[in-house]
N, C-alpha and C positions, 0 to 999 in steps of 0.2 A: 516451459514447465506445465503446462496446460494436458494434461494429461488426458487419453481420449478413450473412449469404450471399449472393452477388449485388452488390456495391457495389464488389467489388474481384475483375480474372477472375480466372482458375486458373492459370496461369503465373505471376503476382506474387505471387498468394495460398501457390503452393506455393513461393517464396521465401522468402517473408515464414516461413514455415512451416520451413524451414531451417534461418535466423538464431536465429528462436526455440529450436528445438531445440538448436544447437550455444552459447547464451549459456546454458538450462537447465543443459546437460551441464554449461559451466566455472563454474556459480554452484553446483549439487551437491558440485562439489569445492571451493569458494571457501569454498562456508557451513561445512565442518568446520572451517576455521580460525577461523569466529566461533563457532560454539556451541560451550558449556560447560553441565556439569550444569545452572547455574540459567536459562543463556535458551535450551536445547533445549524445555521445556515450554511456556515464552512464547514464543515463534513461533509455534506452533500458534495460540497465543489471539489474537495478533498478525492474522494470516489472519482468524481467526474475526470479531475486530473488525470487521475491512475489509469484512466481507463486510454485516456489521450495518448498519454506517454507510453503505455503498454504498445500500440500501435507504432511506435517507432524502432522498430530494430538495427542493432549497432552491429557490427564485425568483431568478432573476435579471434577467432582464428581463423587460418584455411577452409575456408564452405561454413560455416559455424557463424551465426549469429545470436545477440541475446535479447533482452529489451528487461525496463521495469517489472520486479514483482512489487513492489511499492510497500509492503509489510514496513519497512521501519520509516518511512515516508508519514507513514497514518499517525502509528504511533507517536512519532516523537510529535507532530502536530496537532493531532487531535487525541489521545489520549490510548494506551493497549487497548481498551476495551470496542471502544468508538474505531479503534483501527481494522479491528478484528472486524467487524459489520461492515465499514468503508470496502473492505479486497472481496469480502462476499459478496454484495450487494454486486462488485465489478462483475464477479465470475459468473454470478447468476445470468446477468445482463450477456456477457456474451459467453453462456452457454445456451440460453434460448434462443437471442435472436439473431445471434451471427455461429454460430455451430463450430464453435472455439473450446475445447474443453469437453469430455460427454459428460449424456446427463446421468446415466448410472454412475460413473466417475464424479459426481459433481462434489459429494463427501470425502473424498479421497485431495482432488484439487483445492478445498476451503481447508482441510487437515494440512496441507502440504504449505499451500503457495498464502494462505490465511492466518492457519494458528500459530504456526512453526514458523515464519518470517514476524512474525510482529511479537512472540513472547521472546525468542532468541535476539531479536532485535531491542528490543525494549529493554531487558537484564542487560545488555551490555552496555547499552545507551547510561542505564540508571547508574551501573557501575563505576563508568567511567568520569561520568561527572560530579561525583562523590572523593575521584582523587584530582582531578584536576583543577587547574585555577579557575575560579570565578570569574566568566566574563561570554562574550558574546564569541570567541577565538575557540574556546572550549566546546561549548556545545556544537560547534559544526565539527570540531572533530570530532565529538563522542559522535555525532549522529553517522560521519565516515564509516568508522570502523564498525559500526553495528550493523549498517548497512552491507559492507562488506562481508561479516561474517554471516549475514542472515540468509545469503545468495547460497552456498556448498550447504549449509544446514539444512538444507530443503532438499539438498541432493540426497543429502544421506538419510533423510525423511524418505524420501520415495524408493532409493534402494531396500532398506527394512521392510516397507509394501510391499514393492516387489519381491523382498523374498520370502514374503509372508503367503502372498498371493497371484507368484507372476505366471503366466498364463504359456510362458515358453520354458526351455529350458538351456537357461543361458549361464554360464558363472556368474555366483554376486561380485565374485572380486575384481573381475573386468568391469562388472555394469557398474561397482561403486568404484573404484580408478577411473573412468573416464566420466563420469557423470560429475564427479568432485573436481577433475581436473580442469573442464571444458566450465565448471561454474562459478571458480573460482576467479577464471578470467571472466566471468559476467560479471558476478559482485564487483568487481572495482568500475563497472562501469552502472549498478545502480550506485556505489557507494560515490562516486561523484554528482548523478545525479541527484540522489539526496541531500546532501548536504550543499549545495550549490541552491537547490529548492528549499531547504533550511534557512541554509544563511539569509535568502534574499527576502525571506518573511520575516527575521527576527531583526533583520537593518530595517525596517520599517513600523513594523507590529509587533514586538517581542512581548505584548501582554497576550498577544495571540498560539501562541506556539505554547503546548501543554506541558512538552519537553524544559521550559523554563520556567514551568513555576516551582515555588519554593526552595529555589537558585541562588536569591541575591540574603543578604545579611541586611538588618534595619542599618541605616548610618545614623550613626554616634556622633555626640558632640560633647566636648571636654566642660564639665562645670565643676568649678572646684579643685582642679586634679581630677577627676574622677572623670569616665565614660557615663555616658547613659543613651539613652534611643532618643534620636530626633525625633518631635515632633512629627506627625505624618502632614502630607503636605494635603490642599482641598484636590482633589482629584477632578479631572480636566472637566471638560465640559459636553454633554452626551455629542453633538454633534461630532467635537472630536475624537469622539471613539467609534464613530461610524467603522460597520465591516465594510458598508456597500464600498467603498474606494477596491478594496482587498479583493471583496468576491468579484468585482466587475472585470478586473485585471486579471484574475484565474481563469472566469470564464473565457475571456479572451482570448487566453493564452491559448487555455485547453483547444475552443475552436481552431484556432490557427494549425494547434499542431497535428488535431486528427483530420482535420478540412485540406490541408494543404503540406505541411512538410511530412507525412506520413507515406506520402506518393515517393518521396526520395529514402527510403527506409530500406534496406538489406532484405533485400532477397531470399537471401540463403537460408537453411532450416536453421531453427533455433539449437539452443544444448540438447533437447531430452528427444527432438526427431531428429539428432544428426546421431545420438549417441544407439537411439531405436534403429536406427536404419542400417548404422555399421553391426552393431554385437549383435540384430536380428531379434531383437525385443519386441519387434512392430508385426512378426507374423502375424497373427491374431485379432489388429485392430480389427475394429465394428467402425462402417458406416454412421456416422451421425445420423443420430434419430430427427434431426432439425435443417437436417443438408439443404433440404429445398425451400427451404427458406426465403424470404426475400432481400435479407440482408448476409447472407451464408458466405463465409469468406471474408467478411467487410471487402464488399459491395452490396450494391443497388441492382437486383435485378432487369434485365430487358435493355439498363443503360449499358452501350456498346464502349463509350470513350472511358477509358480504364482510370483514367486520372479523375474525369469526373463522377464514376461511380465508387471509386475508393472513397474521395474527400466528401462523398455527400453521406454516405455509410459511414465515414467517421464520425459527422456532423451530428448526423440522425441518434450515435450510439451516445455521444457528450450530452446531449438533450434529455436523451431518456435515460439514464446513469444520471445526472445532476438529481431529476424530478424524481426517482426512485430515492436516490439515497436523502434528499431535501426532507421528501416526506417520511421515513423511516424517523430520522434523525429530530426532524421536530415535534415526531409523534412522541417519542422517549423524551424528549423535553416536557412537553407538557403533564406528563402521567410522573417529572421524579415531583416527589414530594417535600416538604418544607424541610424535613430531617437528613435529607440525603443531598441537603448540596454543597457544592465543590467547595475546596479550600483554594483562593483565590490569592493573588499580591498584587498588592495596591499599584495601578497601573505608572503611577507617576515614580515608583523607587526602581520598578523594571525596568524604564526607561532609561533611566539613572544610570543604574548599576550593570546591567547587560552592556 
């Protein structure tokens, strides 16, 4: 979905480029209200993931592969707003330094694969767990199914671009048939990924995940006949609410998977260059303003062994994606103010009740 220079003119494109800016600015101020001491650090890692996992692409059909846009990944973890900054910060990252996405394009890609995955995402997530049972069972499905849908929403985001401002002259109703077609079989493979990445933070840290707060009900205990609210219990002990266990195993992770299983990842073009390349939507691209780069393609320049220059360009890109989004994210930390902070549940009935 990385959309590249040339696909979409300059008029739309510097729209597109607008919207983004002005949805950045109110998710800047959005996210002080979600981060807190312990998910200001995990955002960054958050980011860093996305960036990991983006790097691995799956098969989906015949020639056709897709990989994470991570939009409802952010969101249901670290909050819409915080999510919205987490896929930019990605983009930016590998629009400069690895010539992934262009950069006149680069408002158009934050509008698509940013706003429009993590709000479509998010409404359906909120939705869903408003009718379903309370419990830890639920929230991985809600997070599935928003997941799922937030993959084709993006499709049909960039056909309206494109027919706002595509640069060929192709039918929309071929380019939005196949672009919804080919993404819908993506979305089931971020909607597993998500929610598999869900589940396995809230089986361990379910005070962590944003998606679960103000989830569980107080537990009641019968006096009199009558219900009332349990006591709240003394809430654990700082050490035991350490992130570091969380962030070190992300980090991990992340390296593993852009350092080394990244090198076994599909080949084949993604949806939006298989679907450019058949209906002929790609006449027009532009040369990346950043080609020559030294990480261009994730690789490492001048290294010849392909496997070692992938996994060292993936490594290099987790590093600097971590420290960007670390420092964004704790910068917005420090600047919310007394009045604006988050509404929180007490760690030990989440634990409980999830």
């Amino acid at each position: 979905m990385h959309v590249p220079d040339g696909f979409i003119n300059v008029p739309v494109s510097a729209a597109a480029g607008v919207v983004a800016a002005g949805a950045v600015a109110v998710s800047l101020k959005g996210a002080r209200r979600e981060l807190d001491e312990r998910t200001a650090p995990l955002a960054g890692l958050v980011a860093a993931f996305i960036f990991a996992v983006q790097m691995l692409n799956f098969p989906v059909a015949a020639g056709t592969s897709g990989h994470l846009l991570g939009g409802a990944l952010a969101a249901i973890l670290v909050g819409p707003f915080t999510g919205v900054l987490c896929v930019s910060v990605v983009l930016l990252m590998q629009g400069v330094l690895f010539a992934d996405g262009g950069l006149t394009a680069l408002g158009v890609n934050i509008s698509d694969m940013a706003i429009v995955t993590t709000v479509v995402a998010y409404l359906v997530f909120r939705g869903l767990v408003k009718v379903l049972p309370r419990g830890r069972r639920s929230i991985t499905v809600a997070s599935f199914v928003a997941a799922l849908l937030s993959v084709p929403a993006t499709a049909v985001a960039f056909t309206f671009l494109y027919a706002l401002g595509g640069t060929t002259d192709v039918s929309i109703g071929k380019v939005a048939t196949a672009m919804v077609g080919v993404h819908v079989l993506i979305g089931i493979g971020e909607a597993a990924i998500t929610a598999l990445t869900v589940g396995a933070v809230i089986a361990v840290r379910p005070d962590l995940v944003y998606g679960a707060r103000g989830l569980t009900q107080p537990l009641k205990l019968r006096v009199a006949g009558e219900l009332v609210d349990a006591p709240a219990a003394e809430p654990a002990p700082a050490a035991a609410r350490s992130t570091r266990p969380v962030w070190i195993a992300g980090i991990v992770a992340s390296l593993v998977l852009a350092g080394f299983v990244s090198f076994y990842a599909s080949a084949d073009p993604d949806g939006l260059e298989k679907v450019a390349h058949d209906k002929g939507i790609d006449k027009k691209a532009e040369d990346h303003a950043t080609a020559d780069s030294p990480l261009a393609d994730y690789g490492v320049k001048d290294i010849t062994d392909t496997r070692l220059s992938g996994g060292l360009a993936g490594v290099i890109g987790v590093g600097v994606t971590v420290v960007a989004g670390t420092a964004v994210f704790w910068g917005l930390r420090r600047r919310r103010t007394n009045d604006t902070s988050p509404a929180t549940v007490p760690e030990d009935v989440t634990s409980e009740k999830i």
